[in-house]
N, C-alpha and C positions, 0 to 999 in steps of 0.2 A: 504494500500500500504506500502511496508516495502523498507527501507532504502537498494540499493547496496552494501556498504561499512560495514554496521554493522550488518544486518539484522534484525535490531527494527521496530518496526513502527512506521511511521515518525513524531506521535506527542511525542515518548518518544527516540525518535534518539538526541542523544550526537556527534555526528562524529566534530559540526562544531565547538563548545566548547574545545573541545580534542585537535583537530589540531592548534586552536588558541592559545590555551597555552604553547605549545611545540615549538613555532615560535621562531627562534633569528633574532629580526629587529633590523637593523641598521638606523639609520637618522643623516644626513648629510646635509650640504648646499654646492650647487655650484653656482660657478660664471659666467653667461651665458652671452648672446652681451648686450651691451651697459652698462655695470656693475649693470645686474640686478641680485638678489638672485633668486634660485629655492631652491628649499627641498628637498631632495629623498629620499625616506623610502623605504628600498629594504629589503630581505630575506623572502618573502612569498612562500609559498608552501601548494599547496591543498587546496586552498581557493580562493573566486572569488576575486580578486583585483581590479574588475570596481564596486563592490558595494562596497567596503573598500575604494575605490578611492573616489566615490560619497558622503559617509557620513563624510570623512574628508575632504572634498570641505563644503560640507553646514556648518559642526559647525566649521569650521576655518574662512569664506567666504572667499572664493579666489577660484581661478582656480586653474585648473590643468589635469593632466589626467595618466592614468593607461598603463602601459607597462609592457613587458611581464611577469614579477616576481616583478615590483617596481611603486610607486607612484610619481609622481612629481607634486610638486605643485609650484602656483606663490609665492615668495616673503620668506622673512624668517620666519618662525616656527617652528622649534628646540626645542624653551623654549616651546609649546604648546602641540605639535602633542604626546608627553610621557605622557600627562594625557588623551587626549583624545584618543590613543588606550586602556592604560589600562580602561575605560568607555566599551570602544569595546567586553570586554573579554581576552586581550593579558595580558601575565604574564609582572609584573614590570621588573620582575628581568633579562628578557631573552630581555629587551627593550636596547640598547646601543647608547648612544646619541653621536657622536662627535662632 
């Protein structure tokens, strides 16, 4: 079976590598009721963001959930969520932390 996007076959398809690297995410913290922290990691494009939501829930532990182009999670991780994308495959350099 060959890949949509690239027309490889799927065990030598690059498509989800490629797009990850090319990403410019931003991370952020807001301040939501009762002065709790969220996180939001936005700028995704062409990639599932409930499985990228999923795996930065389990190795952060915390909640959260995925909307339609961004991640929010419970509580603040700022200092954390920039090493454990690039772990992901996402480039350092296109990662922007404010």
């Amino acid at each position: 079976m060959n890949c949509p996007r690239c027309g490889l076959p799927q065990e030598l398809c690059v498509c989800d590598e490629m797009t990850r690297v090319g990403q410019k995410i931003k991370v952020r913290t807001d301040r939501r009721r009762y002065g709790k922290y969220v996180t939001v990691v936005s700028g995704f494009e062409n990639v599932d963001v409930g499985k990228i939501a999923k795996d930065l829930k389990g190795r952060l532990a915390c909640g959260g959930t995925a909307k339609k182009d961004t991640v929010e999670l419970q509580g603040n991780h700022v200092s954390r969520v920039k090493d454990v994308l690039v772990d992901m495959g996402f480039s350092e350099d296109m990662i922007d932390v404010a």
